[in-house]
PyMOL commands that place a pseudoatom at each C-alpha (Angstrom):
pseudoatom trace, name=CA, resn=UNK, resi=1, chain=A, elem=C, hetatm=0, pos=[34.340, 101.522, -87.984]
pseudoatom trace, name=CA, resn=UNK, resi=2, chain=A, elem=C, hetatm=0, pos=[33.846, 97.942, -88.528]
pseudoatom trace, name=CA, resn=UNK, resi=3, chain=A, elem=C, hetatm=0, pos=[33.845, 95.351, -86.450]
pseudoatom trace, name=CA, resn=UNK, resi=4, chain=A, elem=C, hetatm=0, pos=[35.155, 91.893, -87.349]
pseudoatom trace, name=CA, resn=UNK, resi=5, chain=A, elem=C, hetatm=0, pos=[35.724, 88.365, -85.644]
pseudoatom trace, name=CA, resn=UNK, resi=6, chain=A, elem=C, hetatm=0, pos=[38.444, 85.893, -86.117]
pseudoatom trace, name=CA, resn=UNK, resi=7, chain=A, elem=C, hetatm=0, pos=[37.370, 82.520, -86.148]
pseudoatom trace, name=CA, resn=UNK, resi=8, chain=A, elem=C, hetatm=0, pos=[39.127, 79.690, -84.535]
pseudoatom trace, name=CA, resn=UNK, resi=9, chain=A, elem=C, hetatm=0, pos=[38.344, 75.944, -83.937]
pseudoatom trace, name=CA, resn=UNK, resi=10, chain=A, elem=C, hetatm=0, pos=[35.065, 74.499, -84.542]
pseudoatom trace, name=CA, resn=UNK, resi=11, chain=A, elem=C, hetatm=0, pos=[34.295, 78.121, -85.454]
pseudoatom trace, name=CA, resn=UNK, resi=12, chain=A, elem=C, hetatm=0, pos=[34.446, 79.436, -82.083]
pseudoatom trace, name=CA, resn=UNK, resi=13, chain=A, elem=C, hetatm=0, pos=[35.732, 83.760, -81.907]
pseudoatom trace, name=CA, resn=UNK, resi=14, chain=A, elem=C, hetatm=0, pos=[38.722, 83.586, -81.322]
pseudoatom trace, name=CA, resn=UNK, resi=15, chain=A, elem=C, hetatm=0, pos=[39.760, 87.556, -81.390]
pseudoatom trace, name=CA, resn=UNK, resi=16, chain=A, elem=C, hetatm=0, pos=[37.197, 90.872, -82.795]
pseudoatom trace, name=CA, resn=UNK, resi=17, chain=A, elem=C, hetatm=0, pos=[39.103, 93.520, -83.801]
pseudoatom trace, name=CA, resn=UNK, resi=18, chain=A, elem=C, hetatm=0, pos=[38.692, 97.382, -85.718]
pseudoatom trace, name=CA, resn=UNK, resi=19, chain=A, elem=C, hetatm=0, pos=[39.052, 98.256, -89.032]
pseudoatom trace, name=CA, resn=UNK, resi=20, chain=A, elem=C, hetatm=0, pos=[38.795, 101.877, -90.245]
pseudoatom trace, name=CA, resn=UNK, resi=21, chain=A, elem=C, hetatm=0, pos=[35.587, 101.852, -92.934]
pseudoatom trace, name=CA, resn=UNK, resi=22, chain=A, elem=C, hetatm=0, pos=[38.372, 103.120, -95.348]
pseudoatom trace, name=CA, resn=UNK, resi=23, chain=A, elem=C, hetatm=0, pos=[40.164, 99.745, -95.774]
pseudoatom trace, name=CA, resn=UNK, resi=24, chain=A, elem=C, hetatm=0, pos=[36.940, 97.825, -95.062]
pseudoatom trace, name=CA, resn=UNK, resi=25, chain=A, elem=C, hetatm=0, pos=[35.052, 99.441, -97.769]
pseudoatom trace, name=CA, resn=UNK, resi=26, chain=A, elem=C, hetatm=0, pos=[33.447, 95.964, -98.597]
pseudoatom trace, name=CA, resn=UNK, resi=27, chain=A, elem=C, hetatm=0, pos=[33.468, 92.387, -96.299]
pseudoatom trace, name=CA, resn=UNK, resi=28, chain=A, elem=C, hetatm=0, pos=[36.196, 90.880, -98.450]
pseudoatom trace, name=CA, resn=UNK, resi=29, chain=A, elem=C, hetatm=0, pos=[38.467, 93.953, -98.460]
pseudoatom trace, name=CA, resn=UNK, resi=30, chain=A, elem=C, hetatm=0, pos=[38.371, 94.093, -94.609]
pseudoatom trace, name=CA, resn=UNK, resi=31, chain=A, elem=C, hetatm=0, pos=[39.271, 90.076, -94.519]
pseudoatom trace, name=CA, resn=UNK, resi=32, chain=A, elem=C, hetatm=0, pos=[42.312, 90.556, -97.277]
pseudoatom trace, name=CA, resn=UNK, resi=33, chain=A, elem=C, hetatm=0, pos=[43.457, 93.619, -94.973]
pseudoatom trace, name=CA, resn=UNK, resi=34, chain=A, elem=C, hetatm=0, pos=[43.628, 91.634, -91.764]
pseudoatom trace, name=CA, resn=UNK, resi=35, chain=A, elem=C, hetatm=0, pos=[45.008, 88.319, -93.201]
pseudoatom trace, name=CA, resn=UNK, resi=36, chain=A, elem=C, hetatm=0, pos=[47.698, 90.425, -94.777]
pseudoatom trace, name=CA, resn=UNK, resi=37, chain=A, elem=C, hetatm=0, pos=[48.118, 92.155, -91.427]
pseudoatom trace, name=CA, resn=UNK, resi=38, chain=A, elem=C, hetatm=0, pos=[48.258, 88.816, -89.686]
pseudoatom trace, name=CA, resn=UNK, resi=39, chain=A, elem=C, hetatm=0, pos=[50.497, 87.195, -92.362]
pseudoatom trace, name=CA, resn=UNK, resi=40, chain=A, elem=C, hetatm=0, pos=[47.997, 84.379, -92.183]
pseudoatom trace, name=CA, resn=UNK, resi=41, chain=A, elem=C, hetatm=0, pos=[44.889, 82.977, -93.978]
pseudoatom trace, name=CA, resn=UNK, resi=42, chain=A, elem=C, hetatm=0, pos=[42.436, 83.160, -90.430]
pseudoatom trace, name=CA, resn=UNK, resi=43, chain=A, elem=C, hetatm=0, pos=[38.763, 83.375, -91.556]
pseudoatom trace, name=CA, resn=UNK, resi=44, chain=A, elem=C, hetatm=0, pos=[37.363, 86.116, -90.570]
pseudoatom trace, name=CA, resn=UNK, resi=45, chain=A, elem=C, hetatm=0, pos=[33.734, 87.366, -90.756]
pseudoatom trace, name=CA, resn=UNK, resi=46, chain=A, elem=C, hetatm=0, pos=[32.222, 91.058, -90.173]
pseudoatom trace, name=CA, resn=UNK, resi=47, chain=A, elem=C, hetatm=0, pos=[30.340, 91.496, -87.250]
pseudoatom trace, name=CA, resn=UNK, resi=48, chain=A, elem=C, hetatm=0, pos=[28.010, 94.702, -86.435]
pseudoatom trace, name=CA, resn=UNK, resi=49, chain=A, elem=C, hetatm=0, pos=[28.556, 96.441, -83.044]
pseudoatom trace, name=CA, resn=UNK, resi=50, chain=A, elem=C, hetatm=0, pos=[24.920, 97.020, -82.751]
pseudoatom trace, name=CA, resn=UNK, resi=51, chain=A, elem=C, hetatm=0, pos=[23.125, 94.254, -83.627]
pseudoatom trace, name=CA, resn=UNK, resi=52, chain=A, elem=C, hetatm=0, pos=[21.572, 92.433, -80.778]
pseudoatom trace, name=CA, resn=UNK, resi=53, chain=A, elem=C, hetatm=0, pos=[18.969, 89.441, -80.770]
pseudoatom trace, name=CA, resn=UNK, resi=54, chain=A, elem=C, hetatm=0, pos=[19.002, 89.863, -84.448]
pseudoatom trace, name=CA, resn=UNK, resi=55, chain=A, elem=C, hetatm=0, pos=[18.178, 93.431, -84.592]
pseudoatom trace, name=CA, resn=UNK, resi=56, chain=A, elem=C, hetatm=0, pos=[19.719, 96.343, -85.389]
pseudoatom trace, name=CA, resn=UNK, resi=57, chain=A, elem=C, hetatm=0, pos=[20.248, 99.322, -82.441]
pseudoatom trace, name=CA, resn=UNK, resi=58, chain=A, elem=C, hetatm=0, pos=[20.955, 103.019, -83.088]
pseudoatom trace, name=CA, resn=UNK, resi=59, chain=A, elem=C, hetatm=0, pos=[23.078, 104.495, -80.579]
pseudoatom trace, name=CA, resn=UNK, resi=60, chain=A, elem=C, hetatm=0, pos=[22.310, 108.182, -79.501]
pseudoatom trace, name=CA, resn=UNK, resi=61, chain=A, elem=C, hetatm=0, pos=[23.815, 110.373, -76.610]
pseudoatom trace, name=CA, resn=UNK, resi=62, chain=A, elem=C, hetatm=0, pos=[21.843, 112.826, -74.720]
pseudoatom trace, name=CA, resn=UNK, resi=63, chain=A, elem=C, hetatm=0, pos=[22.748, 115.704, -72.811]
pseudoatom trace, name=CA, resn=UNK, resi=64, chain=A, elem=C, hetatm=0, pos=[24.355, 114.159, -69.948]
pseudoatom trace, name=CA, resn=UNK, resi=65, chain=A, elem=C, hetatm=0, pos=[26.313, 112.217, -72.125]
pseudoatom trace, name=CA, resn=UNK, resi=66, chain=A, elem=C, hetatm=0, pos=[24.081, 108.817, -71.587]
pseudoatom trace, name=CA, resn=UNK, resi=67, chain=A, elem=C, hetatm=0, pos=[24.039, 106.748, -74.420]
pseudoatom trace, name=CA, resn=UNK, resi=68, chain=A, elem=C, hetatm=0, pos=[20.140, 105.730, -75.787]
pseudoatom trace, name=CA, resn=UNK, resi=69, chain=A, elem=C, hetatm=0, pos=[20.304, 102.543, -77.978]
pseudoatom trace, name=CA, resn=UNK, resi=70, chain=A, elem=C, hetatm=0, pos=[16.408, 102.381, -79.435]
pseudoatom trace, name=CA, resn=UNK, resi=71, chain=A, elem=C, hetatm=0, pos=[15.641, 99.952, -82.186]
pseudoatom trace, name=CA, resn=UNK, resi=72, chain=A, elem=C, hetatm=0, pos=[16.590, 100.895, -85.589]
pseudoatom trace, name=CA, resn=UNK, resi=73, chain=A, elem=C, hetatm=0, pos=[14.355, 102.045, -88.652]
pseudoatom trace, name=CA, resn=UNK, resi=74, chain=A, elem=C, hetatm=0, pos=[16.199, 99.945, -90.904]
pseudoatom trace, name=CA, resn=UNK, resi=75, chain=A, elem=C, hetatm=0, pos=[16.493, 96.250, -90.240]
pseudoatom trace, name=CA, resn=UNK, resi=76, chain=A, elem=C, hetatm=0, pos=[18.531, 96.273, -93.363]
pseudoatom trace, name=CA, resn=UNK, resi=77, chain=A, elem=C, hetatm=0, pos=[21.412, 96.717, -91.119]
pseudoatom trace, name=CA, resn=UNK, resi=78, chain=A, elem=C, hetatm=0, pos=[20.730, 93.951, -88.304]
pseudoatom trace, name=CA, resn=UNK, resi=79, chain=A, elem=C, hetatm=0, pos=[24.247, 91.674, -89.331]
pseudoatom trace, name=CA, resn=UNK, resi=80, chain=A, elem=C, hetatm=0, pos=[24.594, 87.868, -88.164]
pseudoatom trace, name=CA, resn=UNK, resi=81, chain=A, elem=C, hetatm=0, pos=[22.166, 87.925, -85.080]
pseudoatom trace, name=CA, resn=UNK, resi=82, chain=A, elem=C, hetatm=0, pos=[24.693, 88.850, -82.566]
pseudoatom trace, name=CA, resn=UNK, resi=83, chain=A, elem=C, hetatm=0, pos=[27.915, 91.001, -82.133]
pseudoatom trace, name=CA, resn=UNK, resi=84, chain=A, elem=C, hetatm=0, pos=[30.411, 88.579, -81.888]
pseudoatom trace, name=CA, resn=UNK, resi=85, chain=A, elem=C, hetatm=0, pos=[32.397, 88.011, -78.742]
pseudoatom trace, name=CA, resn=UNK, resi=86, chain=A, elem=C, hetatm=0, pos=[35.112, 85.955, -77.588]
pseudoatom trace, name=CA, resn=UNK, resi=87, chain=A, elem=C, hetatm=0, pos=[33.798, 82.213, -77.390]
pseudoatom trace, name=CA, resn=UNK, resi=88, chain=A, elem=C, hetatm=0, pos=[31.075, 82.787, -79.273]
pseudoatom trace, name=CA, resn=UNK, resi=89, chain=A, elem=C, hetatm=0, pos=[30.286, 80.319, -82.421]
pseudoatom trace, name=CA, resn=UNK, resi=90, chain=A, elem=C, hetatm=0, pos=[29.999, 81.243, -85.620]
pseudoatom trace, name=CA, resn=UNK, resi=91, chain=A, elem=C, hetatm=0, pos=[27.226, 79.304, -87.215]
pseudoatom trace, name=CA, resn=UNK, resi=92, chain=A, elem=C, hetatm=0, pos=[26.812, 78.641, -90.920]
pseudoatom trace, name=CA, resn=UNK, resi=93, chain=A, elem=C, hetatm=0, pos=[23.610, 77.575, -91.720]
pseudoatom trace, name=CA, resn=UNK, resi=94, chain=A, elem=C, hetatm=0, pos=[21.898, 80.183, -89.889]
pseudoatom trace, name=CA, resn=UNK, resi=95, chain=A, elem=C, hetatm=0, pos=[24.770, 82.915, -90.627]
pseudoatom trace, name=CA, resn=UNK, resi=96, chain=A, elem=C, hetatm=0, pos=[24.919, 83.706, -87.088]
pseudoatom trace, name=CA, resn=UNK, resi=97, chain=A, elem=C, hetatm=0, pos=[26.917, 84.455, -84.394]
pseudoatom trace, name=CA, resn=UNK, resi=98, chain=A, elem=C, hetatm=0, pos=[25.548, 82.810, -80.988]
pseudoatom trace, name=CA, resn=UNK, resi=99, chain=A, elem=C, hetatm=0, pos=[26.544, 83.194, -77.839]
pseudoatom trace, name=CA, resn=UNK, resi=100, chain=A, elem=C, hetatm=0, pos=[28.227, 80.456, -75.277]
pseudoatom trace, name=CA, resn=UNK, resi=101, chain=A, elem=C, hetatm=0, pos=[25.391, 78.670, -73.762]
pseudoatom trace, name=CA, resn=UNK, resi=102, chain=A, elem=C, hetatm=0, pos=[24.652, 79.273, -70.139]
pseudoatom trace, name=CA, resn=UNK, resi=103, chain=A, elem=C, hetatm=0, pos=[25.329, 76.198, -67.932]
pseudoatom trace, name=CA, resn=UNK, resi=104, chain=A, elem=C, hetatm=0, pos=[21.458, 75.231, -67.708]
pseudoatom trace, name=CA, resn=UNK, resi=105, chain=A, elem=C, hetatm=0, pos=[20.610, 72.085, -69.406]
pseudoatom trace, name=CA, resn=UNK, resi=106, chain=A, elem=C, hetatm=0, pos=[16.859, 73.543, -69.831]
pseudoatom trace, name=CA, resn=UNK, resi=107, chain=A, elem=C, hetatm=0, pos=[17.784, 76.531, -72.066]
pseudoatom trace, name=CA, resn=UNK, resi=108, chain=A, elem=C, hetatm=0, pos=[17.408, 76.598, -75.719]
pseudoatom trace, name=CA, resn=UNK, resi=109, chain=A, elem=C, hetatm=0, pos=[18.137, 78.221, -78.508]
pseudoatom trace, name=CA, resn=UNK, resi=110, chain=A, elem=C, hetatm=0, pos=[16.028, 81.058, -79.595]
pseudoatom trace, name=CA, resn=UNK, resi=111, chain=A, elem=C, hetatm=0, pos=[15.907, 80.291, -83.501]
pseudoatom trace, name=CA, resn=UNK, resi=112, chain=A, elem=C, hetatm=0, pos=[14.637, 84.101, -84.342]
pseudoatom trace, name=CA, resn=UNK, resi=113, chain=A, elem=C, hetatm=0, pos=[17.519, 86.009, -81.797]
pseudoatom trace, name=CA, resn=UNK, resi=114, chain=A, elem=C, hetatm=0, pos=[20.145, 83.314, -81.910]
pseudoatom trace, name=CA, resn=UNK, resi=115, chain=A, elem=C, hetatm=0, pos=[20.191, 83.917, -77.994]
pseudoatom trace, name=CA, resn=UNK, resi=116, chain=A, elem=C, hetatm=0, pos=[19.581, 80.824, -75.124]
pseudoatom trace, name=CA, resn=UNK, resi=117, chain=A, elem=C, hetatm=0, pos=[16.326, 81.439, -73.275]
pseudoatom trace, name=CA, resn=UNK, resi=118, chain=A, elem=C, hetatm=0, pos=[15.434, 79.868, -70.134]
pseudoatom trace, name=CA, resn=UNK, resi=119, chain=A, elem=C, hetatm=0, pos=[12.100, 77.841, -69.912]
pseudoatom trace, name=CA, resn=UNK, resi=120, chain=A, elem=C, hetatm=0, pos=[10.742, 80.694, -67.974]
pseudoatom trace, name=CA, resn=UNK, resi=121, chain=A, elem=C, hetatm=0, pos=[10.580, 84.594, -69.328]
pseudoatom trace, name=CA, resn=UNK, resi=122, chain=A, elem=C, hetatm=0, pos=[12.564, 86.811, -67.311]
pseudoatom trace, name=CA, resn=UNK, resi=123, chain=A, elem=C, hetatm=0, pos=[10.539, 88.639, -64.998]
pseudoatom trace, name=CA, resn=UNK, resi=124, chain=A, elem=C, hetatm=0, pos=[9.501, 92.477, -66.109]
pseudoatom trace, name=CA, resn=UNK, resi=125, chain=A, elem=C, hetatm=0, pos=[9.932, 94.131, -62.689]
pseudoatom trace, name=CA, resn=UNK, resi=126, chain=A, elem=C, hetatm=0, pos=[12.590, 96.401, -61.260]
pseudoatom trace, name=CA, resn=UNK, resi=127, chain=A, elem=C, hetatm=0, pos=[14.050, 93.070, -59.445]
pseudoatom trace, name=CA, resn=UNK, resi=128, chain=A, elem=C, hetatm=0, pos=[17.741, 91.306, -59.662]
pseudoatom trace, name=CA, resn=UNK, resi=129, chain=A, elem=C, hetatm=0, pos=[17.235, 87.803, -60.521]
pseudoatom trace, name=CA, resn=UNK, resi=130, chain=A, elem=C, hetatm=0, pos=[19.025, 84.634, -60.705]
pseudoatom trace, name=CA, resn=UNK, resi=131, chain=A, elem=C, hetatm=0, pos=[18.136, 81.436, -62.226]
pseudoatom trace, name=CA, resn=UNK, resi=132, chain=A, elem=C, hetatm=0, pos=[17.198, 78.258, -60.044]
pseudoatom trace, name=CA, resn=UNK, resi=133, chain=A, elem=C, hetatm=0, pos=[17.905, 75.298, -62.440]
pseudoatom trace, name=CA, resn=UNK, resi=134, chain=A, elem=C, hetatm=0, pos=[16.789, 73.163, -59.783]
pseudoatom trace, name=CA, resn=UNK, resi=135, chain=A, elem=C, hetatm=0, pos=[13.049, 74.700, -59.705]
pseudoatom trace, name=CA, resn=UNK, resi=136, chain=A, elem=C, hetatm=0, pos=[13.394, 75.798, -63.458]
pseudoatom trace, name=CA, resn=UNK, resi=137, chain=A, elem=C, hetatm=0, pos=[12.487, 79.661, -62.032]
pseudoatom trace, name=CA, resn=UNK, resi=138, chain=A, elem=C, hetatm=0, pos=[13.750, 83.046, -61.576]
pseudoatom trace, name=CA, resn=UNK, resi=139, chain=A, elem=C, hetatm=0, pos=[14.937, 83.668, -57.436]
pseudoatom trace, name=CA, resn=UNK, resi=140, chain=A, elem=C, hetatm=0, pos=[15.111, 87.278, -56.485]
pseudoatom trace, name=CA, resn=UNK, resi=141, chain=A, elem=C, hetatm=0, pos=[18.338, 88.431, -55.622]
pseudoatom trace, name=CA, resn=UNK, resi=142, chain=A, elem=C, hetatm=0, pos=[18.212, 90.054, -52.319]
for i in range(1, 142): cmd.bond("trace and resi %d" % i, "trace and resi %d" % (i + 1))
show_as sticks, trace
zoom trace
């Protein structure tokens, strides 16, 4: 199936929707389909389901029917840094779909996974977190 993201306002997501890989056997087919669906001329751009931080995941189930995403082989596939969700913004010049910034004035942009980082790396523990903006650093959650 693919995935694609209707794009509203300052190019902000306004809807992602389904089309079967039969109509949307190219980028431009799925676009004509759904602005012939829609009776409008929306611009809309494909979006991958598994891309994340600019990479692409491969989704596998085991045997008691958990699904495994693991990185994929082929980076080929990795489409427009993010999957695209409601509010997110579409940005041109790096092709990329980025997610709403979180309400901390000291995260930035990550230019390589299109995703906000805080000042501070998350921590690598089994711990909850939360971010203290005040003391720019990760608070367990208890």
């Amino acid at each position: 199936m693919a995935h694609f993201a209707k794009l509203g306002v300052g190019n902000i997501v306004e809807q992602v929707v389904v089309v079967s890989n039969d109509i949307a056997t190219t980028e431009q087919a799925g676009v004509e389909f759904l602005q012939n669906l829609y009776k409008d001329r929306a611009v809309w751009k494909k979006t991958s389901y598994n891309t994340f931080g600019n990479k692409h995941y491969t989704v596998t189930t085991n045997l008691q029917g958990d699904e495994i995403k693991s990185e994929s082989s082929d980076q080929s596939k990795a489409l427009r840094g993010n999957y695209a969700g409601i509010g997110f913004q579409y940005d041109q010049e790096r092709d990329a779909f980025i997610p709403p910034k979180p309400s901390y004035p000291s995260w930035t942009l990550n230019e390589t996974t299109c995703l906000w980082e805080a000042p501070v790396a998350y921590p690598d523990d089994d711990n909850r977190y939360t971010w203290n903006e005040t003391n720019l650093n990760w608070e367990i959650i208890e």
